[in-house]
Backbone bond lengths (Angstrom), bond angles and torsions (degrees), N, CA, C in turn:
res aa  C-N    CA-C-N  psi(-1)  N-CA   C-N-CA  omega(-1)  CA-C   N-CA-C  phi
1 X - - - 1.447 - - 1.527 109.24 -
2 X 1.310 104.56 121.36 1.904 106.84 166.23 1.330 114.35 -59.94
3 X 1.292 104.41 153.87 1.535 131.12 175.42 1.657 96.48 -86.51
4 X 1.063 120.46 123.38 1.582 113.97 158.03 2.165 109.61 -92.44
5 X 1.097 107.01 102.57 1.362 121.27 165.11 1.579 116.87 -61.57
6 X 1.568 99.90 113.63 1.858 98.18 177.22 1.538 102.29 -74.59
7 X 1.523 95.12 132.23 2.148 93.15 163.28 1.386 121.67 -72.80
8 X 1.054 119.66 116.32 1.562 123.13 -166.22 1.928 77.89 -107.03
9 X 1.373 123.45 144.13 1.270 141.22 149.94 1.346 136.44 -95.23
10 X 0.873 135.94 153.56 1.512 136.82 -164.13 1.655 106.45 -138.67
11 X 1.576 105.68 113.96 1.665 77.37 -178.98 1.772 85.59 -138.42
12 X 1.383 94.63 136.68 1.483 126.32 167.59 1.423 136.60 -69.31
13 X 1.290 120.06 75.97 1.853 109.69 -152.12 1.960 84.57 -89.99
14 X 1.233 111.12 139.37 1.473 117.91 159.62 1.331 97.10 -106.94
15 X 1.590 90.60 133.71 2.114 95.19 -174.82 2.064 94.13 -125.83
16 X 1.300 87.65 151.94 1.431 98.86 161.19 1.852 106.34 -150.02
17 X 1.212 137.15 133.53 0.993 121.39 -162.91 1.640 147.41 37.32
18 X 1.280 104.02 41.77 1.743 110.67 -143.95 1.891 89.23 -114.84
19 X 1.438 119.83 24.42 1.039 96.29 -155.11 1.964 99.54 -91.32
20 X 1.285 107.12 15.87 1.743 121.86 168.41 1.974 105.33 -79.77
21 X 0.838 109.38 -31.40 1.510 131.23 -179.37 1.320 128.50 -101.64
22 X 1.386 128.41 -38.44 1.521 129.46 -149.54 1.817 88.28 -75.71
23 X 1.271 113.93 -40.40 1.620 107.78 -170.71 1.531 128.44 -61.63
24 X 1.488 112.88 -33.86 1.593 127.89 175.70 1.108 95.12 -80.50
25 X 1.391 132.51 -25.05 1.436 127.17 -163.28 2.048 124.89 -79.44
26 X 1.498 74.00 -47.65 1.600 91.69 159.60 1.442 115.26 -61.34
27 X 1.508 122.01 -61.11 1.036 97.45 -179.27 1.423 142.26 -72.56
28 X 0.958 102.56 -12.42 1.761 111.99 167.47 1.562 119.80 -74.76
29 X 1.411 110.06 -13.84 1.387 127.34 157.96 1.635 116.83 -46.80
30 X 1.751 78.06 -62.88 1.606 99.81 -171.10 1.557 119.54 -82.87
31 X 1.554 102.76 -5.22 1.661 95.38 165.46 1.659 126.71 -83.46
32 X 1.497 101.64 -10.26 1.569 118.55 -172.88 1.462 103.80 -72.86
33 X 0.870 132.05 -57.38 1.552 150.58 168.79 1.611 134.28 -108.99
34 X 1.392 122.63 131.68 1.466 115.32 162.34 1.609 108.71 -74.58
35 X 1.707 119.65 -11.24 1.435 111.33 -150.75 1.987 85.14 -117.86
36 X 1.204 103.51 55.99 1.857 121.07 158.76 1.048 131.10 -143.66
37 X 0.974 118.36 121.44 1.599 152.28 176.60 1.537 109.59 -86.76
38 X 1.541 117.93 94.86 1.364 131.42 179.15 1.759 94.23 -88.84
39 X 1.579 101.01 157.72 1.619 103.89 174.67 1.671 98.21 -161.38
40 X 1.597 116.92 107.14 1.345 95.94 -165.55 1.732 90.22 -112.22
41 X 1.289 83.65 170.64 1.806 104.36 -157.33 1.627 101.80 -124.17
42 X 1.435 107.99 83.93 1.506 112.12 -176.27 1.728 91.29 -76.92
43 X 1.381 105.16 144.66 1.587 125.04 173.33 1.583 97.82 -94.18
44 X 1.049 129.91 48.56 1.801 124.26 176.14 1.847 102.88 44.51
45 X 1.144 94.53 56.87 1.747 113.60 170.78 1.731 99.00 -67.88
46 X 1.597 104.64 121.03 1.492 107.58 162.90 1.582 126.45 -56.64
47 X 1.499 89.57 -16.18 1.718 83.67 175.87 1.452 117.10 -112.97
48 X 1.194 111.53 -145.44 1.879 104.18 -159.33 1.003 111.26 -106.65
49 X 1.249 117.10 46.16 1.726 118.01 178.17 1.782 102.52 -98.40
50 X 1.657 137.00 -17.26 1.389 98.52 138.13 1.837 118.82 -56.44
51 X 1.165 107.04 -48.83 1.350 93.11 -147.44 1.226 122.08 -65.09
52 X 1.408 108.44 -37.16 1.625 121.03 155.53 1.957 115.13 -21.14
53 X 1.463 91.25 -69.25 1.729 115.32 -172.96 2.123 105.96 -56.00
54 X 1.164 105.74 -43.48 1.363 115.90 172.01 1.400 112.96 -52.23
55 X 1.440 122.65 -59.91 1.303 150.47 -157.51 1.269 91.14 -91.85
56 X 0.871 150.24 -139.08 1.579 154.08 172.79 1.561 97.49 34.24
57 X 1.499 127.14 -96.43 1.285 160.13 -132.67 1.740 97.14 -93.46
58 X 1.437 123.65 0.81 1.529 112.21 -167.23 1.543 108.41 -84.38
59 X 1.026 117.96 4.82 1.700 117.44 179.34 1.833 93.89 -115.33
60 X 1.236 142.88 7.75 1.356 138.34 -175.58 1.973 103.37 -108.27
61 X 1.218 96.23 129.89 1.310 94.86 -170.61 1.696 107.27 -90.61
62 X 1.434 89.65 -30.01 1.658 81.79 170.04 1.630 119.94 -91.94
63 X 1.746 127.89 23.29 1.415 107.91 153.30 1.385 103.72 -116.59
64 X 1.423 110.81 158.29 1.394 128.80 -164.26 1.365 99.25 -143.13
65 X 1.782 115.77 136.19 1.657 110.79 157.94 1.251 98.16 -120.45
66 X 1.276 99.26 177.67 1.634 133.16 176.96 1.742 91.75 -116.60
67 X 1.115 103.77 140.53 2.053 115.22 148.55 1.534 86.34 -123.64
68 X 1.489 101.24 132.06 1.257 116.42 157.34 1.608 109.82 -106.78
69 X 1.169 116.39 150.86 1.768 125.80 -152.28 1.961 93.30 -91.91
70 X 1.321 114.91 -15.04 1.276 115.82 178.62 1.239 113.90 -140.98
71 X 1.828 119.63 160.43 1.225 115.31 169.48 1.444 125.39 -82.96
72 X 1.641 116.89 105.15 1.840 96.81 -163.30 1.578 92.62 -120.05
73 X 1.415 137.21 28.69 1.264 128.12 159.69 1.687 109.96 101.76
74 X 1.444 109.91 157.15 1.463 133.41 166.74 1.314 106.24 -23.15
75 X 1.693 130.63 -78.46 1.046 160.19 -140.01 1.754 106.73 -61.42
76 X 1.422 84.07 -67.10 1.652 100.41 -176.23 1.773 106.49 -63.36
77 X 1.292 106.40 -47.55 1.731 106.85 177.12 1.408 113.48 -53.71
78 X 1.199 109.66 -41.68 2.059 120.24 175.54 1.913 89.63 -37.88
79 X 1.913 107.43 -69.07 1.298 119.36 -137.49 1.614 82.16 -77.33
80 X 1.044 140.53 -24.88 1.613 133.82 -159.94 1.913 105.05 -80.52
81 X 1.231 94.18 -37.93 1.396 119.85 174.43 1.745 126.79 -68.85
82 X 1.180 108.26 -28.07 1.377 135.81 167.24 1.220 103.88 -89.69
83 X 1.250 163.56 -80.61 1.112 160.64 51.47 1.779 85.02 104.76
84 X 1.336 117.67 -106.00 1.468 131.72 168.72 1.826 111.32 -14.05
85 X 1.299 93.57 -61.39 1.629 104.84 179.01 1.285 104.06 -47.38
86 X 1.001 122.61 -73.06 1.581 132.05 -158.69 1.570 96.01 -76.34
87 X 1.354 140.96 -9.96 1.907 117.41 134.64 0.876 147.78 -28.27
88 X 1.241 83.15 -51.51 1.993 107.19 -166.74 1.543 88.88 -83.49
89 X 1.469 146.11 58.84 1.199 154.68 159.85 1.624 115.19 -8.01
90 X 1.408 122.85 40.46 1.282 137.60 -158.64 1.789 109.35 -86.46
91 X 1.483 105.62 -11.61 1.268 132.10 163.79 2.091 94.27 85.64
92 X 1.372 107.28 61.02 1.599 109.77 176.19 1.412 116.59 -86.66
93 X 1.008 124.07 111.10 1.476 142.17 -170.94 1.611 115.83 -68.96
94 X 1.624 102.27 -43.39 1.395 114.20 -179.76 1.465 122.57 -115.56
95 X 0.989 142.32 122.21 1.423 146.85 168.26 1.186 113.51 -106.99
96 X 1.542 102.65 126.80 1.665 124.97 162.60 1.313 119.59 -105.65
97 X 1.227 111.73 175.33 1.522 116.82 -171.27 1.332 90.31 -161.44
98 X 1.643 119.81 128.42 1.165 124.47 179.29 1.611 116.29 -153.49
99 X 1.326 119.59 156.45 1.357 117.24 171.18 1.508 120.02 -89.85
100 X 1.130 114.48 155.53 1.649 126.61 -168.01 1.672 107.97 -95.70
101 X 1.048 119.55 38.10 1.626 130.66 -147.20 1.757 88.25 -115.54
102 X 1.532 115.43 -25.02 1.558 136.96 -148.21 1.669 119.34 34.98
103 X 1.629 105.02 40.59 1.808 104.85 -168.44 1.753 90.09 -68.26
104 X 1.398 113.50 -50.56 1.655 117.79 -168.83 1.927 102.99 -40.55
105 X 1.576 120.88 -35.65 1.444 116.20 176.64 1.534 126.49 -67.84
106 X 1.749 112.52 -26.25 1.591 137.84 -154.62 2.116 83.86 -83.07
């Protein structure tokens, strides 16, 4: 007899200034699925997109940020963010990586 495996998702937002966006964004994330795991990856954004993401999201077990203490680019936030996901040993099958811009919704 097969195992049927639930798809749990993992999606990686790299943010830099997104804090006009990061809030509608999440949640429309989080209305698609109970089985996603958001993890956003602020680049030390001058504006309030940690604090927003902290405040908002601190009672949700499936969103998670990063503050990184410097700005080191797209690339590294993807891998820091991926990286993070696959800790939390939650058994995520799929990983995304997306921008907070919401063009993928338009």
């Amino acid at each position: 007899m097969q195992k049927h495996l639930e798809t749990i998702i993992g999606i990686c937002l790299p943010s830099y200034n997104e804090s006009d966006n990061i809030n509608n964004l999440i949640n429309n994330i989080l209305s698609i699925s109970k089985n996603i795991i958001v993890c956003v990856v602020d680049d030390n954004s001058p504006d309030e997109t940690f604090k927003i993401v902290s405040e908002n999201f601190k009672n949700i077990e499936n969103v998670h940020i990063i503050k990184r203490e410097k700005k080191d680019g797209r690339g590294s936030a993807v891998w820091d963010g991926f990286k993070f996901l696959n800790s939390l040993s939650k058994n995520i099958n799929i990983y995304v990586e997306m921008d907070c811009d919401f063009f993928t919704f338009y």
